[in-house]
C-alpha positions as CSV (number, residue, x, y, z in Angstrom):
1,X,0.0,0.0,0.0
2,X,1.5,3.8,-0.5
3,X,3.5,5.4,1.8
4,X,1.3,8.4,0.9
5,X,-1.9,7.2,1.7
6,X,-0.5,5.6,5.3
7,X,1.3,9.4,5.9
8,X,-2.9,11.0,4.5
9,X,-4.4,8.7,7.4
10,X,-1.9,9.8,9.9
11,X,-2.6,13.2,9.3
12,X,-6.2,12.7,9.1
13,X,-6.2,11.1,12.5
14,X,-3.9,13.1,14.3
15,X,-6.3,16.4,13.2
16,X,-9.6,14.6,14.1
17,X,-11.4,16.0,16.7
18,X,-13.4,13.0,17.1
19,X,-9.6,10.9,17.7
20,X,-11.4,7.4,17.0
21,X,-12.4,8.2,13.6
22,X,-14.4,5.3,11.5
23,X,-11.9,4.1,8.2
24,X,-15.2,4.1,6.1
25,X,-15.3,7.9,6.7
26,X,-11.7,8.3,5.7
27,X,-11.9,6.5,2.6
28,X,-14.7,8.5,1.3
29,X,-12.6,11.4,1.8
30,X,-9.4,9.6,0.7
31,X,-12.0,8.5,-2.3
32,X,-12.3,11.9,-3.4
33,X,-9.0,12.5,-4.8
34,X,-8.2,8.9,-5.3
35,X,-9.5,6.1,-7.2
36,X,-7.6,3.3,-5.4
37,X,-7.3,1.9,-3.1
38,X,-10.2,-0.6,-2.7
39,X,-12.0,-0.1,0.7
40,X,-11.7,-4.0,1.9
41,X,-7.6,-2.8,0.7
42,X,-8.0,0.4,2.8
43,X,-8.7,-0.8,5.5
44,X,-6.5,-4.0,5.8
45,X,-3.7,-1.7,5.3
46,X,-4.7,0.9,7.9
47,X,-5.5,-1.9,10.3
48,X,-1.9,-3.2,10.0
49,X,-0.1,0.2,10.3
50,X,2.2,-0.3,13.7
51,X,1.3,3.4,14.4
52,X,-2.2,2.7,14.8
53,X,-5.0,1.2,16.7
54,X,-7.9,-0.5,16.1
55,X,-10.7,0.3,18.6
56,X,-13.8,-1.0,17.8
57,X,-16.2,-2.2,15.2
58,X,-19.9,-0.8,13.9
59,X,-22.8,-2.3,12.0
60,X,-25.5,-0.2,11.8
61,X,-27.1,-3.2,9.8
62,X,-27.6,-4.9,13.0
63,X,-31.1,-6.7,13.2
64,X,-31.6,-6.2,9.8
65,X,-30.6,-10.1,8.6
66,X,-33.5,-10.9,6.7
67,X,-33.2,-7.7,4.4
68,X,-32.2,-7.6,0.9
69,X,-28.9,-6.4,0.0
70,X,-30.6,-3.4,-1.4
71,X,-32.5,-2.8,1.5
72,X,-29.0,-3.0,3.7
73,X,-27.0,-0.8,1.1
74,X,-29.9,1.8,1.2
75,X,-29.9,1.9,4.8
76,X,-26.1,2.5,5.1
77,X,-26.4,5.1,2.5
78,X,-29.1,6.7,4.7
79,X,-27.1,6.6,7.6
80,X,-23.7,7.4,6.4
81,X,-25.5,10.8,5.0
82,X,-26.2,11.5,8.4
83,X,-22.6,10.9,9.6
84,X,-22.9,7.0,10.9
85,X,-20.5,4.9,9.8
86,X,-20.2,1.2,9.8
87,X,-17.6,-0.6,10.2
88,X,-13.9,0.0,12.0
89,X,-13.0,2.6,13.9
90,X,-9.1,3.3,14.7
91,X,-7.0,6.0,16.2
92,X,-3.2,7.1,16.2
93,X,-1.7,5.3,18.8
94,X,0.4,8.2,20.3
95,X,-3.1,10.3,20.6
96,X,-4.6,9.8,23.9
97,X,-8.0,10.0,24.8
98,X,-8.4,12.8,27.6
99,X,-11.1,13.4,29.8
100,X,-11.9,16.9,28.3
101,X,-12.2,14.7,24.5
102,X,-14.7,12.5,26.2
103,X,-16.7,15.4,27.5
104,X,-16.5,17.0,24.1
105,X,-17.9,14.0,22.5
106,X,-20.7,13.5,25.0
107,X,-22.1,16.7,24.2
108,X,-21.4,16.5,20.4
109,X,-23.2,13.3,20.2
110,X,-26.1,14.7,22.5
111,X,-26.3,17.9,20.3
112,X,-27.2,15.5,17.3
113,X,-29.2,13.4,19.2
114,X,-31.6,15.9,20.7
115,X,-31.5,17.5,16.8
116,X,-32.3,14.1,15.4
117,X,-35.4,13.5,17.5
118,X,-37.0,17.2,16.7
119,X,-36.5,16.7,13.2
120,X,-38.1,12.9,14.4
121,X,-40.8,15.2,15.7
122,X,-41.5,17.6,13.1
123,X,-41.4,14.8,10.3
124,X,-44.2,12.7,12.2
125,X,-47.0,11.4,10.3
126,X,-50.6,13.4,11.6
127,X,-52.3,9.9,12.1
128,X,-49.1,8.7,14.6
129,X,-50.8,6.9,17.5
130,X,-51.1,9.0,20.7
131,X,-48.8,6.0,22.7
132,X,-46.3,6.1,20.0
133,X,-45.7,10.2,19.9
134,X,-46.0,9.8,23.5
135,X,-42.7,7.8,23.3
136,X,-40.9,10.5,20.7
137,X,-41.7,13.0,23.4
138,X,-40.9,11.2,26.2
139,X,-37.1,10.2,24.3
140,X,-37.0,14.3,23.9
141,X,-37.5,15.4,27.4
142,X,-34.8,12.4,28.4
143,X,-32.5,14.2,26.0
144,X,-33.1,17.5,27.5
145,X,-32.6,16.1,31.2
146,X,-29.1,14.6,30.0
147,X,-28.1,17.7,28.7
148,X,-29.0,19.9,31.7
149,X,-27.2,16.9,33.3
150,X,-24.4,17.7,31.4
151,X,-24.2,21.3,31.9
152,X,-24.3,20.8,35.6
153,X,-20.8,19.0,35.6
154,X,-19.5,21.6,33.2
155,X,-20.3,20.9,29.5
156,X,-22.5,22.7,27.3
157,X,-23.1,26.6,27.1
158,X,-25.7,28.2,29.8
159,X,-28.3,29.5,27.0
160,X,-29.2,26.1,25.9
């Protein structure tokens, strides 16, 4: 594998903010510019770099066994246009994971949680069943709570 496209993932992950970054997400980018490297190639060669680590693995087609491949590619198009990968995630070995990155990530992944669940809200059908919007609601005001929760210990801005 190139030299250039180890030293491009390097980079990549030592700018991050997320640090544990998923490869599927880099190769899009890396695709971009690049017309090779395969991903199944991308990934093997990432994933045997010395300089980094492999942290954990995604599938956002969990549950979904009995679907058609079509239905299961559709789905991870769906859900990488939202920003979820599947797949592998690594980091730089030599970039620890602080306290203040875990906080950050808490309330970035809250953020688009809580924004995911009003547009869940504003999207929902006028003949939804009163039990079921009852539960949309319900998942909102948790969101809220976890985020005032999170404000309390020092995260988040004071006007939200």
């Amino acid at each position: 594998m190139s030299a250039d496209m180890l030293d491009w993932v390097r980079a990549y992950l030592e700018r991050d903010d997320d640090i544990v970054v998923p490869i599927k997400k880099m190769w899009n980018e890396w695709q971009l510019s690049h017309p090779e490297p395969p991903f199944e190639e991308f990934t093997a060669a990432i994933l045997a770099d010395e300089q980094v680590e492999h942290m954990a693995s995604v599938d956002h087609n969990r549950g979904m066994e009995h679907a058609s491949p079509e239905e299961k590619a559709a789905r991870e198009r769906e859900k990488e246009a939202l920003g979820y990968f599947s797949g592998p995630r690594v980091k730089l070995k030599s970039r620890e994971i602080t306290a203040e990155h875990i906080a950050n990530m808490l309330k970035k992944h809250t953020d688009r949680m809580e924004q995911a669940l009003r547009d869940a809200r504003s999207a929902m059908p006028e003949d939804i069943s009163e039990p079921d919007e009852g539960k949309l609601i319900d998942a909102i005001v948790m969101t809220r709570k976890l985020k005032k929760m999170l404000r309390k210990i020092g995260l988040g801005s004071e006007e939200e």
